[in-house]
N, C-alpha and C positions, 0 to 999 in steps of 0.2 A: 605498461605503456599503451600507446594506444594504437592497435594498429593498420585500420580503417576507418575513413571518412566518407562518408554518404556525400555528405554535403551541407549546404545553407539554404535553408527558408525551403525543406525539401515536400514537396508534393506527392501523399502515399497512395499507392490502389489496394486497398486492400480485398484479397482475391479470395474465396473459399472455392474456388473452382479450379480443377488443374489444367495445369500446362503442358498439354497432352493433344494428341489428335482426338477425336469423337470415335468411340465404340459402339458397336449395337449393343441395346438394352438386353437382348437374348443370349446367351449361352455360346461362344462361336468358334470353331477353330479355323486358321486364317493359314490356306496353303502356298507356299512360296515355293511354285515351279522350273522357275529361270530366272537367268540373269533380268534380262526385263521385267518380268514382274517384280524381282526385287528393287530393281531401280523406279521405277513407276509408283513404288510405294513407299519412297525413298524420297521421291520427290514429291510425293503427296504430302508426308510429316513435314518435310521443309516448309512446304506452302501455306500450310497452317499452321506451324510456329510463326512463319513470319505474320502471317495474318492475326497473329495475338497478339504479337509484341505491340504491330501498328495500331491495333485499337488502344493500348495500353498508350504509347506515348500522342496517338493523336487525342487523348483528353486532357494531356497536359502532365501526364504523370511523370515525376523522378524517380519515385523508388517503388518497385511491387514488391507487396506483402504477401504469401502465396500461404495457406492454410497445409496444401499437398505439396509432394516431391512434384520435382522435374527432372529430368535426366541432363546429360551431359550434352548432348545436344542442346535442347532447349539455352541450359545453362552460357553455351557458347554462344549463341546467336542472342542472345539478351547481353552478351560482353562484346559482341558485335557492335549492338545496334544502343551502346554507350545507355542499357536500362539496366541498374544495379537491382538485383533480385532476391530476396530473402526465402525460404522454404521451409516447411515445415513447422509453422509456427502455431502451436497448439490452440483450441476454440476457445479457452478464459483468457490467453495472453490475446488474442488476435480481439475477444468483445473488447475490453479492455484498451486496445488501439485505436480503436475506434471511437470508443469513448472519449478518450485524452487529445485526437486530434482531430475530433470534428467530422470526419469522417463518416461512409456508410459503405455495409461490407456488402459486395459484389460479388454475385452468386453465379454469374454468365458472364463473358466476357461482351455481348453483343450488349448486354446494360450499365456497361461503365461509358460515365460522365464526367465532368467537370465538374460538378455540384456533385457529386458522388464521391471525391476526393479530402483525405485528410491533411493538413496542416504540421509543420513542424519547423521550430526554427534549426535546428541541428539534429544529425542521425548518426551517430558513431561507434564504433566496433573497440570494444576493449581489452585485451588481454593481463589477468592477473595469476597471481601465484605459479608455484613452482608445476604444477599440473597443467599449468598454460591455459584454462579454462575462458571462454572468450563468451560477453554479452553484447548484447545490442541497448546501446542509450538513446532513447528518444526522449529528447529535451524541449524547451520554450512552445511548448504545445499550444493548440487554440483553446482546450479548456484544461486550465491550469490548476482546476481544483482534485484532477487527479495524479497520486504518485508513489515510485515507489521505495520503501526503505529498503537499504539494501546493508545485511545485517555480515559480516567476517567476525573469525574466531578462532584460534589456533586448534579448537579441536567441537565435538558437533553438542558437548553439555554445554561449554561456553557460548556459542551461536544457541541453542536452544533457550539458557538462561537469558540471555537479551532479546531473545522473543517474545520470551514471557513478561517482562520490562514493560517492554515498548508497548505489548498488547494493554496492559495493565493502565500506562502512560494514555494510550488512545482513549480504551474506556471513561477514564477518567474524563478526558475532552468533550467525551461525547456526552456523558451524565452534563453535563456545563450548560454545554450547549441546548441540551432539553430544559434544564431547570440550571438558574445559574445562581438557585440560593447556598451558599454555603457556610460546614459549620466550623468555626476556628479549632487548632487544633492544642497541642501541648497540654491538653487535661483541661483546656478554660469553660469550655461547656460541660463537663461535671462540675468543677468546682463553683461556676454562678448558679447550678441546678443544686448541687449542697448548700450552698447558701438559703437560694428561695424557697428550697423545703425543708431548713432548718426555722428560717423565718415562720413559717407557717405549721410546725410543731409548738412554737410557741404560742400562738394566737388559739390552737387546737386545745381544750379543759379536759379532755377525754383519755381513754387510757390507751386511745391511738398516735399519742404525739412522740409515746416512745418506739413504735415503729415507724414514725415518720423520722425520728433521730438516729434509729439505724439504719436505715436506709439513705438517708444524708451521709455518715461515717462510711459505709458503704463507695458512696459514690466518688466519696474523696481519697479510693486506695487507690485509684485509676493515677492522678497526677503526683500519689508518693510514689508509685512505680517509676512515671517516668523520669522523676527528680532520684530517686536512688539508681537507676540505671545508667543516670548520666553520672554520676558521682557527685551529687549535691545533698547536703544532708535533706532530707525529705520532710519530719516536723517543719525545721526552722526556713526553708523554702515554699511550703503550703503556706503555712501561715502569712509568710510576707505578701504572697499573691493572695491569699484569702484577702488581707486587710486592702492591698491597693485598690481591689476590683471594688471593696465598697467604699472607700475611702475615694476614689476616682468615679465610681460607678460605673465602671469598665467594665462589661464581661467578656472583652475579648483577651483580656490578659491569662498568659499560662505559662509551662514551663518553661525556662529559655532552655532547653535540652542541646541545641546547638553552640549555645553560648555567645548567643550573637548582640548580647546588651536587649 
């Protein structure tokens, strides 16, 4: 079920910077003498958590993306100050977000923008299975040509084997989409190609037109395979597609291996 809601039409920051005070760049050990310096320094982190959150919501953001941890503090004062905050979120998932909603990732906090902000019509928090394991869906994105499948399986051959599916399935899209010639299947393109180089054994006087004839017989075990695979007698199946394709002048005709007429 689901068991947080971001929100609607939510506006993302997304952060690779943490939500932290500023450290020296040098090596440092940081001595806590008193009570007052500890509270001085207490109220210094406050000051600059707040001063994060406010740049984060005065550009207009709902929901920050944060690449790094925040602590428990931070964590409160961002449920203070009603800014729902995500952490931890690895650098291909976070490109990736960026990507999908438009978005550009924000590496300082003094350079988040309004025009630096990502897009989304819904953000939601899911919880599945018996492990409780919980995702974040970011859905109705500004650029919608990116997504993710999201693959279940009662154990990790079955989830592995439908990876391998789907990758195969993509592939396939993808060849398409480069070149979108293709070749029919069911054995039809062997059998128009035994055909036209049976044709052309005959026209052939030489003592090559019997390797052109085996090579034709050849080419036509491809669709008695898949007609004996399917349970159709394989002779009297070929032949009947041999004769339609020239009788029709078809070569896209081949085995009905599904059986579908």
């Amino acid at each position: 079920g689901i068991n947080a809601e971001y929100g609607k039409d939510v506006k993302l920051a997304i952060l690779t910077c943490p939500f932290e005070p500023p450290k020296p760049k040098t090596k440092h050990n940081l001595n806590v003498g008193s009570v007052e310096d500890y509270n001085s320094l207490y109220k210094f982190e406050q000051e600059k958590f707040c001063e994060m959150i406010k740049q984060v919501k005065d550009s207009g953001a709902t929901l920050a993306i944060c690449q790094w941890g925040f602590d428990d503090e931070a964590n409160h004062l961002c449920l203070q100050n009603e800014l729902p905050a995500v952490r931890w979120v690895g650098g291909p998932e976070i490109e990736l977000i960026a990507i999908a909603t438009g978005g550009r990732i924000v590496p300082r906090f003094s350079e988040l923008s309004s025009d630096k902000l990502g897009f989304a019509g819904s953000v939601r928090e899911i919880g599945f299975g018996t492990t409780k394991d919980r995702m974040l869906v970011i859905e109705e994105c500004h650029n919608s040509r990116a997504v993710t499948i999201f693959l279940r399986g009662s154990n990790q051959m079955i989830v592995q084997e439908a990876k391998r599916s789907i990758w195969d399935a993509m592939c396939v899209i993808r060849n398409l989409v480069r070149d979108n010639r293709i070749v029919y299947g069911g054995g039809s393109n062997e059998i128009s190609a035994a055909i036209a180089v049976a044709e052309a054994a005959e026209k052939n006087s030489s003592i090559e037109q019997y390797a052109m004839r085996a090579f034709a017989d050849a080419l036509e075990s491809v669709p008695m395979a898949l007609a004996e695979n399917s349970g159709l007698s394989p002779f009297a199946t070929l032949a009947e597609v041999k004769s339609r394709q020239i009788k029709e002048n078809n070569p896209r005709l081949g085995i009905d291996c599904m059986d579908k007429g």
